[in-house]
C-alpha positions in Angstrom: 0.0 0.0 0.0 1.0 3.7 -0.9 -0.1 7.2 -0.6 0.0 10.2 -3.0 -0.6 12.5 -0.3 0.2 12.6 3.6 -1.4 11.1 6.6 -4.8 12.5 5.5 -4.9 10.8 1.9 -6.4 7.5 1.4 -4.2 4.7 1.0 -3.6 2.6 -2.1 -3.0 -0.5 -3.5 0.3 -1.2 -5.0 -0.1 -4.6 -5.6 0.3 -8.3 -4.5 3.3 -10.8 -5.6 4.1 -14.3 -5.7 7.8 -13.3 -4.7 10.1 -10.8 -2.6 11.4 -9.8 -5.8 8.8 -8.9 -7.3 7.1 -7.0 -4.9 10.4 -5.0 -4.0 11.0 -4.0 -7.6 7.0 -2.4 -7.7 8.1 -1.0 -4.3 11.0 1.0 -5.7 8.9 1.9 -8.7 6.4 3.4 -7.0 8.9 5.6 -4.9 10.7 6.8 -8.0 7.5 7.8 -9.5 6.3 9.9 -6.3 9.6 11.5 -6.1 8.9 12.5 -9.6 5.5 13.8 -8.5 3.4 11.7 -10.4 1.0 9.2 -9.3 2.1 5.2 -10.1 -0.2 3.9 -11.9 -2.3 0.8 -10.0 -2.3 -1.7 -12.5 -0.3 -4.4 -13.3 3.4 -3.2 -14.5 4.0 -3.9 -18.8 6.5 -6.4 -18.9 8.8 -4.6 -21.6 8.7 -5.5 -25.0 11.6 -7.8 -26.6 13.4 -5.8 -29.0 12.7 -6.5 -32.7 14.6 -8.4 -35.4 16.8 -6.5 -37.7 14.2 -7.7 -39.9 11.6 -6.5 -38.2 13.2 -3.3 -37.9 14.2 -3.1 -41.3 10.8 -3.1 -42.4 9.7 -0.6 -40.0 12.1 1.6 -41.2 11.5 1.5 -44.6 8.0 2.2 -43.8 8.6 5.0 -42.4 10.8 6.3 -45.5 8.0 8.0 -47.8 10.8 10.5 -48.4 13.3 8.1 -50.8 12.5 7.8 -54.3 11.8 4.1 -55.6 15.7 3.9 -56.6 17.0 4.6 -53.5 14.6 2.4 -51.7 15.8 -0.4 -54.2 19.4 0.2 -53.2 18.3 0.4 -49.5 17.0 -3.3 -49.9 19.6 -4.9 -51.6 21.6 -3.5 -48.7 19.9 -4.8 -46.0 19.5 -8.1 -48.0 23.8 -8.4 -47.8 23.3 -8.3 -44.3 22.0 -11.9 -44.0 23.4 -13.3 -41.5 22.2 -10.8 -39.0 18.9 -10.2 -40.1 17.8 -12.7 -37.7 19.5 -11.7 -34.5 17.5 -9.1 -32.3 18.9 -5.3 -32.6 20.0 -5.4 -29.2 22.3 -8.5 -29.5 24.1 -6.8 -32.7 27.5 -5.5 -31.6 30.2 -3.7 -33.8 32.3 -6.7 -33.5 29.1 -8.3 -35.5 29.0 -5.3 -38.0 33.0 -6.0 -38.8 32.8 -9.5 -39.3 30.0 -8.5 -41.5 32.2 -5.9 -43.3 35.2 -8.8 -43.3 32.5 -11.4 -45.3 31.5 -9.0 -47.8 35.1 -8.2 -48.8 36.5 -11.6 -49.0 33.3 -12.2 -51.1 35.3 -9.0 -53.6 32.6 -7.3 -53.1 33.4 -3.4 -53.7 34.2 -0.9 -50.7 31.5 1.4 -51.9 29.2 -1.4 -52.0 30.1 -2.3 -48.5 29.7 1.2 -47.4 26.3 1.4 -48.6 25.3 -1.7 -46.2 27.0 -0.5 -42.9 25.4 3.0 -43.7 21.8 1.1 -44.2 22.5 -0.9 -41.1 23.4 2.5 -39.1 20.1 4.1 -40.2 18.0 0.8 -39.1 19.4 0.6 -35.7 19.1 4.5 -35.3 15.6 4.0 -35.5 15.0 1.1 -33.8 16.3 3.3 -31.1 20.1 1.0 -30.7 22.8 3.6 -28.5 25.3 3.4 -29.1 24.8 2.2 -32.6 27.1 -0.4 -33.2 26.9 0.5 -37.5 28.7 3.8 -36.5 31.9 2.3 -33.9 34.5 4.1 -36.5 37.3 1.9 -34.1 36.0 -1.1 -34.8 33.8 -0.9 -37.6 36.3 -0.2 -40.7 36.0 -0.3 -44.4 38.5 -2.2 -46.4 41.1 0.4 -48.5 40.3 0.1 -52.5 42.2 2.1 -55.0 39.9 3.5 -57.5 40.8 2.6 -60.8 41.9 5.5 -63.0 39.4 7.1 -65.4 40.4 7.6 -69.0 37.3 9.6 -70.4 36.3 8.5 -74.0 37.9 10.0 -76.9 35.8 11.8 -79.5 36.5 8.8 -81.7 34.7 6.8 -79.1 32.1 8.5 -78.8 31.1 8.6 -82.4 32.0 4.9 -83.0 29.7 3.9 -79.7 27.0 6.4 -81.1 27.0 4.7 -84.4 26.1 1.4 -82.8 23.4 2.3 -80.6 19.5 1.9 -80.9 18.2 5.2 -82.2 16.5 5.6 -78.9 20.2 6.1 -76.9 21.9 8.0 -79.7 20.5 11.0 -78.6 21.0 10.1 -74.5 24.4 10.2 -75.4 25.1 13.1 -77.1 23.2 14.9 -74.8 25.3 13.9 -71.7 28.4 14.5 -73.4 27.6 18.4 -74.3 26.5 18.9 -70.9 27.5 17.1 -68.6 24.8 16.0 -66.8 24.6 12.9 -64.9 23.0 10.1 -65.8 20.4 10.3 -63.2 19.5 13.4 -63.7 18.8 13.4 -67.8 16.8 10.6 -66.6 14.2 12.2 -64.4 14.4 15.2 -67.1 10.2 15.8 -67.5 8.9 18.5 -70.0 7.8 20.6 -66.8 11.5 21.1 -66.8 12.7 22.6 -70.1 12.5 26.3 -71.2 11.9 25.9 -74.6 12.0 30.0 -75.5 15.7 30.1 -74.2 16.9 26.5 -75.2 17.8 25.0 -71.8 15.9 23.2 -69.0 15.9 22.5 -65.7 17.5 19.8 -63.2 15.6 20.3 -60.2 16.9 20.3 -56.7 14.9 16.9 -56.0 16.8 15.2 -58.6 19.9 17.4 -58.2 22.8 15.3 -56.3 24.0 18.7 -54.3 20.0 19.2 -53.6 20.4 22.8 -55.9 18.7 23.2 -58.9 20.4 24.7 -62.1 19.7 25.4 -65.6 21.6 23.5 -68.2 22.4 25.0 -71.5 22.2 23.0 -74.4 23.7 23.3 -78.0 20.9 24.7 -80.6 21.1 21.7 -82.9 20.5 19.3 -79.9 17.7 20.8 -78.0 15.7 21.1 -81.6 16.4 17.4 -81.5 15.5 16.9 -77.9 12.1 18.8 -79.1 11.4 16.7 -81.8 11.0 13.8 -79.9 7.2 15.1 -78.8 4.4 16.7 -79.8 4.3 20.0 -78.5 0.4 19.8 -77.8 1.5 15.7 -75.7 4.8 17.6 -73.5 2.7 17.3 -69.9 4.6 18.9 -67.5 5.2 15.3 -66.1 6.7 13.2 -68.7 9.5 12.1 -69.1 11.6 13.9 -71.9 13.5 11.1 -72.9 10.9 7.7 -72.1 11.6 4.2 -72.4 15.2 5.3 -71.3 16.9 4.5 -67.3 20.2 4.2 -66.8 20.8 1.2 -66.4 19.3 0.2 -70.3 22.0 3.4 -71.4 24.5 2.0 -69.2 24.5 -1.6 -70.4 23.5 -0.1 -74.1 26.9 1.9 -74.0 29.1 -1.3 -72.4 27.5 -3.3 -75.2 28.1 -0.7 -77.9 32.1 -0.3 -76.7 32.6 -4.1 -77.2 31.0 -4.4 -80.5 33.2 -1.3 -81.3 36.5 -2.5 -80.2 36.6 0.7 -77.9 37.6 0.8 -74.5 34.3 0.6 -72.7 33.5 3.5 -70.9 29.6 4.8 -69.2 27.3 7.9 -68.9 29.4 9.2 -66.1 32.4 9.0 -67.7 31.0 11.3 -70.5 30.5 13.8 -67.8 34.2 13.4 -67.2 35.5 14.3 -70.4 32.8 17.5 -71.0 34.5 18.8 -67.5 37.9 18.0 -69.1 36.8 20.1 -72.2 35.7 22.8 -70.1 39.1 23.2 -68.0 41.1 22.8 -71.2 39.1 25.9 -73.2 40.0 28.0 -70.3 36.2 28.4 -68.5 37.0 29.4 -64.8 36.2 26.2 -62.3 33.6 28.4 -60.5 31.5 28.5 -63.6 32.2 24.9 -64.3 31.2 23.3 -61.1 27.5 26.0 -61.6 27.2 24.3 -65.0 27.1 20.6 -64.0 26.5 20.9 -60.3 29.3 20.1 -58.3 29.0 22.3 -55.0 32.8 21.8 -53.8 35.3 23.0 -56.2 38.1 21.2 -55.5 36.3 18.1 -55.6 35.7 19.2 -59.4 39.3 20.1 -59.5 41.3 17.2 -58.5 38.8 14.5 -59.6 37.0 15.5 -62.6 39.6 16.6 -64.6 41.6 14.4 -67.0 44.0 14.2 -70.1 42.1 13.3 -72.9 43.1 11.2 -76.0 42.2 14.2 -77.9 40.8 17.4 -77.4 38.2 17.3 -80.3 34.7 18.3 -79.7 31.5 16.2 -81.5 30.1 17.4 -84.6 26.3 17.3 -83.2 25.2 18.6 -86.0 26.7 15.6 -88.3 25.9 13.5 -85.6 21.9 14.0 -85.0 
């Protein structure tokens, strides 16, 4: 028995139990919540819930994500589907030594270190919401990611380009020239919609939910290939939601491309690299980094600088207008 108030209050019942134990730990529980001036509740105590899967919590997680786009949330499961051998164990039982060994399976299966980072980042965000402190997805001691040189990028020639274009389907030929006079990435020319372009001053828009640096920009393109980009609708069927260039992703231009470069004999090369070699252009005609990294959307400048920027096999430009 308990009471709220002094002598004068009525008493109340705290409870009967089958043990010492039992009764002392709804004893103590009552006095912490009078000291925090509230009154214990009289019913029976919750017994607290066992903490869920990191399946379970997976899929709570991604339920809760209505703000990632149907790629990302693609990704996100193929992450969380690496992570196999812990899906089963409860959230509260994963330790970093857990996530490592993880880590250490992944790269002795060659998987890539950017791959593996994608799955310990996926992991991090489940546990965060399943409420796991510390979160053994973010121990940076013992949690590390195996070193991988990146291989070094050789842009396409011009005489790549034009050999790969030759080969394509009619439906990529454009895609490609496109990327390589602006830069764009692949991503982006593929969310492109007709709400998008500015058709009175020949450019159009990458918006800042499709933009990787989250700012939108205008993208110039040359005269010859925005009539063709035009073309490839009806003026009077361009709603403001379709896509400009349909039937195309990125993965049907990147495998299209890889295909195109073997039949070709070229060195095989994809969409981003084509972004590569129009940066390389741009620094080698002079045009100040500042309004390089505005054009294609790169936020940090030295980023651009030290990573964008190559020594092409030539320094030709396409003939567009031959080309389209």
């Amino acid at each position: 028995m308990f009471r709220v108030g002094g002598r004068e209050s009525m008493p109340r019942y705290g409870g009967a139990f089958s043990t010492m134990r039992a009764a002392k730990i709804r004893r103590d529980w009552i006095a912490g919540e009078l000291a925090a001036r509230r009154v214990p509740a009289t019913g029976p105590l919750e017994e607290p819930k066992a903490a869920p899967t990191l399946e379970q919590a997976y899929e709570e997680w991604r339920a809760s994500r209505v703000d990632v786009s149907e790629a990302t949330a693609v990704y996100q499961r193929s992450a969380i589907r690496r992570a196999a051998p812990l899906l089963a164990r409860r959230v509260d039982t994963i330790s970093a030594s857990d996530i490592a060994g993880l880590v250490g399976d992944l790269a002795a299966k060659a998987k890539s270190r950017e791959t593996i980072r994608k799955t310990v980042t996926v992991l991090a965000m489940v546990l965060d919401h399943a409420g796991v402190s510390p979160n053994p997805a973010r121990d940076r001691v013992r949690v590390r990611l195996p070193r991988e040189d990146r291989p070094e990028i050789q842009p396409p020639s011009a005489e790549h380009v034009e050999a790969v274009h030759r080969l394509l389907a009619p439906a990529y030929r454009l895609p490609l020239l496109v990327l390589d006079a602006t830069g764009m990435r692949v991503g982006e020319l593929e969310a492109l919609t007709w709400g998008d372009v500015d058709e009175f001053r020949g450019r159009w828009r990458v918006s800042r939910t499709v933009a990787k640096t989250g700012r939108a920009r205008w993208v110039n393109v040359p005269p010859v290939l925005f009539a063709a980009v035009l073309d490839l609708c009806p003026r009077d069927d361009r709603n403001p939601d379709r896509r400009v260039f349909e039937g195309v992703t990125a993965d049907r231009l990147r495998t299209a491309i890889s295909r195109a470069c073997t039949a070709a004999g070229a060195p095989v090369f994809s969409p981003h690299d084509l972004r590569h070699r129009r940066i390389s252009l741009l620094h080698l005609t002079g045009v100040p980094w500042a309004t390089i990294g505005q054009n294609v959307g790169q936020r940090n400048l030295a980023v651009t600088a030290n990573t964008y920027t190559h020594v092409l096999a030539d320094e030709r430009e396409l003939d567009y207008e031959v080309l389209v």
